[in-house]
BABAFI-561186 format. One record per residue (C-alpha): residue in three letters; x, y, z. Coordinates in steps of 0.05 Angstrom, whole numbers, plus 5000, padded with zeros to 4 digits. Layout:
ALAXYZ;...
% end
This chain:
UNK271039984553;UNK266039654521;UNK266539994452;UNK274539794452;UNK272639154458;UNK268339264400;UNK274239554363;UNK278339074383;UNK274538414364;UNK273238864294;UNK281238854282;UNK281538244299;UNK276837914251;UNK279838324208;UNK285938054215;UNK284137274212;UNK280437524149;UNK285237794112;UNK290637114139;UNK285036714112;UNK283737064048;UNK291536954038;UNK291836204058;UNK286536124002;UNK291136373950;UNK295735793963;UNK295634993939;UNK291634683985;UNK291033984006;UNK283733634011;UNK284533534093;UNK286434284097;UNK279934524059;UNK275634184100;UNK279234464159;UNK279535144136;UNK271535044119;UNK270334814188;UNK272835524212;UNK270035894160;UNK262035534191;UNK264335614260;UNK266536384255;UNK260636524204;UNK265536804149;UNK259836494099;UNK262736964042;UNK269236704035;UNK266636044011;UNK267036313945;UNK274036313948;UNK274735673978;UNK271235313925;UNK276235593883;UNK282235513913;UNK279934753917;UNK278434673850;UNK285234983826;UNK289334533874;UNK286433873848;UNK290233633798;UNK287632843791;UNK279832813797;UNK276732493865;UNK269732403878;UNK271532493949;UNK273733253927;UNK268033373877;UNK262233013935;UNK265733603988;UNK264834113937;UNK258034033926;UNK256533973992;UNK259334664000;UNK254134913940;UNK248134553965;UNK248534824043;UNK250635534026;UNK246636074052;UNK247936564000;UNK249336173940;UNK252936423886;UNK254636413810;UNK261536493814;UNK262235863862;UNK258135483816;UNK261135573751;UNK268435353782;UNK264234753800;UNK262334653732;UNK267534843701;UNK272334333742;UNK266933733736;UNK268233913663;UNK275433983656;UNK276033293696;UNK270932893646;UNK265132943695;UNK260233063640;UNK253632833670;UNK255633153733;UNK257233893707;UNK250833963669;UNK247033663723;UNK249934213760;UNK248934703705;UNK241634553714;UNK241634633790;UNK245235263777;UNK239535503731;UNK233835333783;UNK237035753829;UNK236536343797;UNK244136453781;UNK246236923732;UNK251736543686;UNK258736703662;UNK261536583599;UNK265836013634;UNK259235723659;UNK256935683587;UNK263535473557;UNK263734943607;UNK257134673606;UNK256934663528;UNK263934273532;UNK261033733577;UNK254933693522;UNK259533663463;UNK263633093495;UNK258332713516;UNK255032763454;UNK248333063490;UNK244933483438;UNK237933623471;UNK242833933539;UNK247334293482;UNK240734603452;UNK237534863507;UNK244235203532;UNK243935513464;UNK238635893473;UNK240136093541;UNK246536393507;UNK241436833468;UNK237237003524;UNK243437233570;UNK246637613519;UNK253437243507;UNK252337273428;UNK258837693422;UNK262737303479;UNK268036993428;UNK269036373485;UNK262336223482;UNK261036293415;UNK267035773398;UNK264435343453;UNK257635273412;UNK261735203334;UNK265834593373;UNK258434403410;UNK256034263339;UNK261534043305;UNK262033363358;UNK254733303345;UNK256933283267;UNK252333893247;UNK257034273212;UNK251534703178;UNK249635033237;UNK256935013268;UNK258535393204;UNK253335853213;UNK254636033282;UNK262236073260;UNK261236643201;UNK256737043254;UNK262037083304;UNK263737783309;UNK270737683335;UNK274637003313;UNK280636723363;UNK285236213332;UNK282535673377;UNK275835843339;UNK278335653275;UNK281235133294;UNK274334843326;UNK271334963258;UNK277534643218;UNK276134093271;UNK269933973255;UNK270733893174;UNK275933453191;UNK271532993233;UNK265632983190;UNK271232723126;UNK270233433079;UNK278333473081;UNK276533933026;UNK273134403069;UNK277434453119;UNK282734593066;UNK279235233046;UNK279535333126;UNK286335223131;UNK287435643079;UNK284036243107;UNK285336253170;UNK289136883187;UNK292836573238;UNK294835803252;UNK298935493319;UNK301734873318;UNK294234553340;UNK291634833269;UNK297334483233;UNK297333843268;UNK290033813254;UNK290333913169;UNK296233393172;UNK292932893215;UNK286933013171;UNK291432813104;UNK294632263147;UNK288131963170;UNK284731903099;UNK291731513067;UNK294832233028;UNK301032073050;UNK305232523014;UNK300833153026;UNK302533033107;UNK309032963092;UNK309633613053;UNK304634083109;UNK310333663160;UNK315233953134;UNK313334653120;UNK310534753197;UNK313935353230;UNK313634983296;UNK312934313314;UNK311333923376;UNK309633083400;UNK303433073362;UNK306533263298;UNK311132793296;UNK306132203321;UNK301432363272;UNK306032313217;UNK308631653243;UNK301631393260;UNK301031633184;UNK305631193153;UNK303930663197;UNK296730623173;UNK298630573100;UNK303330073111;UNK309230443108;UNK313030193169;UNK319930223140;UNK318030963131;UNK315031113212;UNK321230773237;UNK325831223205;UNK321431873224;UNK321031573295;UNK329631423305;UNK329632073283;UNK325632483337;UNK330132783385;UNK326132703437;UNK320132193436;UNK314632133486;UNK309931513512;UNK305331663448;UNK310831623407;UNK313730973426;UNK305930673432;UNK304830853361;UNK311030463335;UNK309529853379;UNK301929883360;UNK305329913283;UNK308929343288;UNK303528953321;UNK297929163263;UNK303128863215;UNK305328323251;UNK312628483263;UNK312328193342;UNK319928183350;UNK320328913323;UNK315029103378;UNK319028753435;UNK326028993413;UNK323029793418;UNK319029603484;UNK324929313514;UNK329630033498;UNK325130423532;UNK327830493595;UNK321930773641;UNK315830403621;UNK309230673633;UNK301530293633;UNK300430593562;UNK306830183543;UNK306629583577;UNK297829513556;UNK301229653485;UNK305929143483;UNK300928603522;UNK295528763463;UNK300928563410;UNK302727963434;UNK294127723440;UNK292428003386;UNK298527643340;UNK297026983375;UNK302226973433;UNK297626883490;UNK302826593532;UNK307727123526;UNK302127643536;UNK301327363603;UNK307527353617;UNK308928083610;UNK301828163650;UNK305927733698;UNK312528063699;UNK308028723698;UNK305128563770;UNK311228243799;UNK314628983778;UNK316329523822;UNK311829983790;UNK307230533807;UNK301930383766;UNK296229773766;UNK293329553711;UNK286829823681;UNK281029573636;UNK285129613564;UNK290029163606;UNK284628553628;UNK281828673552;UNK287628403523;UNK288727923577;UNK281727593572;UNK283727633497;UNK290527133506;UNK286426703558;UNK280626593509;UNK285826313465;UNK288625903497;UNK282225543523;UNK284025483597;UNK276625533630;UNK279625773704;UNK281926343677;UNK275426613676;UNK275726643749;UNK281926783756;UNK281027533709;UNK275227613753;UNK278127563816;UNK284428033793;UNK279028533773;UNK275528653828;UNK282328733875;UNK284529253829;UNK278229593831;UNK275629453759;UNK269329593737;UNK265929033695;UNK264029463632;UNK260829173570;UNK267729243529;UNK269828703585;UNK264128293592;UNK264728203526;UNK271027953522;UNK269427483586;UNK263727193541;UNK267727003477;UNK272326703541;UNK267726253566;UNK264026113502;UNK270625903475;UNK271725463527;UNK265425133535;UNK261625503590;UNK255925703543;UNK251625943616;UNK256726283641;UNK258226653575;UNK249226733567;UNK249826963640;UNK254527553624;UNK250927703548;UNK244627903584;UNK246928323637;UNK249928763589;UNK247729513588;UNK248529563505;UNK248828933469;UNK253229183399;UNK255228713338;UNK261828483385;UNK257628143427;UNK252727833397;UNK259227593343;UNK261627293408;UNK254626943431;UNK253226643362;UNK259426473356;UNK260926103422;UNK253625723407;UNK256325513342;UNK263225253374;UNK259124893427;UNK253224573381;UNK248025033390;UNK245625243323;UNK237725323346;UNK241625973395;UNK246326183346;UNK239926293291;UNK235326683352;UNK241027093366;UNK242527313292;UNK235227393286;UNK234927883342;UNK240928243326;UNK238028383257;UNK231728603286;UNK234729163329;UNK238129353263;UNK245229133281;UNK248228953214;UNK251228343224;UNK260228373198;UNK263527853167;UNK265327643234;UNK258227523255;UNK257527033190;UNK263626593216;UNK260426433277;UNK253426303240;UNK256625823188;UNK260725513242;UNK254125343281;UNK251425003213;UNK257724613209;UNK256724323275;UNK250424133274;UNK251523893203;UNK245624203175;UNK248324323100;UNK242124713067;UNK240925153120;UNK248525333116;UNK248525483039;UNK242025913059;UNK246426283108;UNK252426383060;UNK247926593001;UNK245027123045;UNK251727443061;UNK250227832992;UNK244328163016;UNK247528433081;UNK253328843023;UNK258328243054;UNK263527863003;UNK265027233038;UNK272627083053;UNK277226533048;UNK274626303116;UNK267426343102;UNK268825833041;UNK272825423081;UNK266525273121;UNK262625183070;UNK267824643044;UNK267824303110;UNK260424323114;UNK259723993045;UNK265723493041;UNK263323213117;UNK255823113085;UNK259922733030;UNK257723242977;UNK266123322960;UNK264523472886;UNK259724082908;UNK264924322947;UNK270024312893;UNK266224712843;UNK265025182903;UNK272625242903;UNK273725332832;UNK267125842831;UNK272026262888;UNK272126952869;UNK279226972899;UNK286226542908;UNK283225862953;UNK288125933015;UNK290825343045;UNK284325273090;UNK280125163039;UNK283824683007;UNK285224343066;UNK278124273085;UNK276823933021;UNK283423433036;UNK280423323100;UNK273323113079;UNK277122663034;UNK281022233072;UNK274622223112;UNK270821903057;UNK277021613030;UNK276821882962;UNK281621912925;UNK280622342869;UNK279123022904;UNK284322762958;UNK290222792901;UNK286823502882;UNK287023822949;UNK293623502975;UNK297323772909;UNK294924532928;UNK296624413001;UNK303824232975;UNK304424732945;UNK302525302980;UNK306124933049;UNK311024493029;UNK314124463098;UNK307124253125;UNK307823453119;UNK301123353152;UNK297823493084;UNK302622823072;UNK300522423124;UNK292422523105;UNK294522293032;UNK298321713054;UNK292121473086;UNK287221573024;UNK291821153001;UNK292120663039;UNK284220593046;UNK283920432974;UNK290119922975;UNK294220482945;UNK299920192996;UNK305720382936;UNK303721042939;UNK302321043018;UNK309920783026;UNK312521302982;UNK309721943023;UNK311321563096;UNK318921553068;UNK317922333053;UNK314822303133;UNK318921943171;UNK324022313204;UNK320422983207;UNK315523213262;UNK308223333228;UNK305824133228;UNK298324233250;UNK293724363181;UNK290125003189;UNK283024933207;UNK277925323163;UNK272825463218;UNK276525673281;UNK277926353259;UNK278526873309;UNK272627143329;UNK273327873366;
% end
């Protein structure tokens, strides 16, 4: 009796066993795995979490730290651990941009004595190539030696595309010519790599030689061409390629788009008989680099499903071609939608962007409170923005607050601290922080210079700003039409208008408008006449529709007892609404 019971509790664990083993060959959902894990503890069927960790890394399709937590939790407890269990770990941390976590995990792995896979080394060498982590990428190299996987082609191409997105193409050539057997998606890691570090010459010979190329190998020479402005070359591998798929097409149009050619990426994109998001992203982001907004609306508003990447495209057009009320709008009409999406941090970038220029100071608090009820993470990329926000609109603490609780202060934001202390009179701030940035060798743009001069101008301090503009030279900087505008402003305010109309006529380039109307404004502030008549006639000239320029001359005029001449341009006036004259020192900053 007994030994039938024996039998038949054998059959039957044989049974749930194999109904198990089949259950984990199927999609599973994350309350079922912990369900099926519970049983799997409570009947002590400890070996089939193997299987299970697999099964749950093959069914998750979006990445959840609720799902990758569970998972490791099934590692860490389990009373025979194994390698296989481990590398799916790693190798779905890394698939899912978990780069930290997988070689953190890769490293547990290690400690416990596991012998690795060739997935476990292709996977932890992918999460050090895209996190740029060269010590973790060598010391998995020479585990690869040590374990023998010197003729595993996977792992071999993992290490050429390891050092190629460290940009050490010497030894990810050198590991490349040793490989003993060559797949196409190794060539294509090495053609990759040329193409990143800018040798398009190399990867030509690469090209060239490779005995076979897919449709990744061609898309990656023509992107190459594309990318450094040979626009005809692109065109010619474009239309040669056997096969041909989104990317090829995008990159063509992206192509033309870059080298001003939007006539050209239009006609390639009405073309396509079938486009996807990328494709109608690239044309909107087109338009918008070249300032064709209507262009950019009409194709946003044909699309008939409308995605995040579409609507965050068409939002960052409108801020960054000065429309920051119809960028809200959409943001607006974006939230009020039936959509399934929310927005994310390229979203609030552009939005901070349109609220800084407008100037409104609750908006601030406004982004902020948006942010955190769509789970945003305040980043550096957005605190940045916030601080040119509140800089711009006078909250110089708030803005100070935000600056030095950033992880990784960059050249964008100190731009946006100096800057926002020159707009709000503190030069003695704007200096300290230029200082500092120099000193943790952050090269200062032209950008950063704009906001320096503009801190001179407002504290008036004329020497110190020639001192400032001089050194622009020394940092391999040519000053623009705006910088010279300042330096007009700066001048003709401190009454020094002829100095700042030989600096005009010293210009290494066309005077804009700007500049010229700087040096029309300092006159009718010091009512002269002479450099007043000079300016006003270049202001005419290059806008004639402005009448502004007019109205500033009129009053020279009229402060000298000119009133003939003041009569004659208020008849030209009257009548006609007056146009703003462009400012020379409220250029955009970020």
């Amino acid at each position: 009796m007994e030994h039938r019971l024996i039998s038949l509790n054998c059959c039957l664990n044989h049974l749930i066993i194999k109904n198990l083993r089949s259950l984990l060959n199927e999609r599973l959902t994350f309350d079922q795995a912990k369900q099926i894990h519970a049983f799997i503890l409570i009947n002590g069927l400890n070996h089939i979490e193997p299987l299970l960790v697999r099964q749950i890394v093959l069914s998750t399709r979006i990445f959840s730290t609720s799902i990758a937590r569970f998972v490791k939790q099934i590692l860490y407890h389990s009373r025979k651990p194994d390698a296989f269990s481990w590398s799916c770990a790693i190798r779905f941390l890394s698939q899912h941009g978990q780069f930290k976590e997988a070689f953190f995990l890769y490293v547990q792995q290690q400690r416990l004595g596991l012998y690795p896979s060739s997935f476990t080394f292709s996977s932890a060498l992918k999460a050090c190539a895209w996190s740029v982590f060269k010590m973790g990428g060598l010391s998995i190299h020479a585990q690869v030696d040590k374990y023998g996987f010197c003729g595993c082609v996977y792992v071999q191409t993992a290490l050429v595309d390891l050092y190629s997105k460290l940009g050490d193409m010497n030894t990810a050539q050198k590991v490349f010519d040793k490989m003993v057997e060559k797949n196409v998606v190794s060539w294509n890691s090495i053609l990759s790599g040329h193409l990143k570090s800018g040798n398009i010459i190399e990867a030509r010979r690469v090209f060239d030689h490779m005995p076979k190329k897919d449709v990744i190998s061609w898309n990656s020479i023509l992107s190459g061409y594309a990318k450094m402005g040979n626009i005809d070359e692109a065109f010619s591998l474009f239309q040669r390629m056997p096969e041909r798929n989104f990317a090829s097409w995008n990159a063509l149009i992206s192509g033309y788009v870059d080298s001003g050619n939007i006539e050209s990426a239009r006609s390639l994109f009405d073309v396509m008989s079938q486009k996807n998001s990328i494709s109608w992203i690239t044309m909107i982001a087109g338009y918008s680099k070249w300032g064709d907004v209507a262009s950019a609306r009409e194709l946003f508003d044909q699309l008939g499903e409308k995605d995040l990447l579409t609507f965050n495209a068409m939002i960052a057009c409108y801020a960054q071609n000065s429309q920051p009320n119809e960028a809200l709008q959409l943001f607006n009409e974006m939230l009020e939608a039936d959509v399934k999406f929310q927005p994310d941090n390229f979203t609030f970038a552009s939005v901070i962007s349109a609220c800084s220029q407008i100037g409104d100071i609750r908006s601030g608090s406004w982004i902020e409170t948006y942010m955190e009820k769509f789970g945003i993470e305040m980043n550096d990329h957005l605190a940045t923005a916030l601080i040119d926000l509140y800089a711009k609109c006078g909250d110089i603490n708030k803005a100070y607050d935000l600056f030095d609780g950033l992880r990784k202060k960059d050249l964008v934001a100190y731009t946006a601290m100096i800057f926002g202390c020159g707009i709000n009179g503190r030069a003695v701030d704007a200096i300290k922080l230029f200082e500092e940035m120099v000193d943790n060798q952050i090269y200062p743009s032209l950008a950063t210079f704009t906001g320096l001069l503009t801190a001179f101008n407002h504290a008036g301090l004329v020497e110190e700003g020639y001192r400032c503009f001089s050194s622009m030279k020394d940092h391999g900087l040519v000053p623009s039409n705006d910088h010279y505008g300042i330096m007009v402003d700066l001048l003709g305010r401190a009454g020094r208008l002829e100095e700042a109309y030989k600096l005009i006529k010293n210009m290494p380039m066309h005077p804009n408008v700007g500049v010229w109307g700087a040096l029309l404004l300092a006159s009718s502030l010091h009512n002269n006449v002479e450099f007043g008549e000079i300016a006003a006639q270049y202001c005419f000239k290059l806008e004639p529709d402005t009448i502004a320029y007019k109205s500033l001359l009129a009053n020279i005029y009229a402060s000298v007892g000119r009133w003939d001449d003041s009569r004659r341009l208020r008849k030209i006036i009257k009548g006609k609404n007056s146009t703003k004259i462009p400012g020379c020192s409220w250029t955009e900053v970020t």
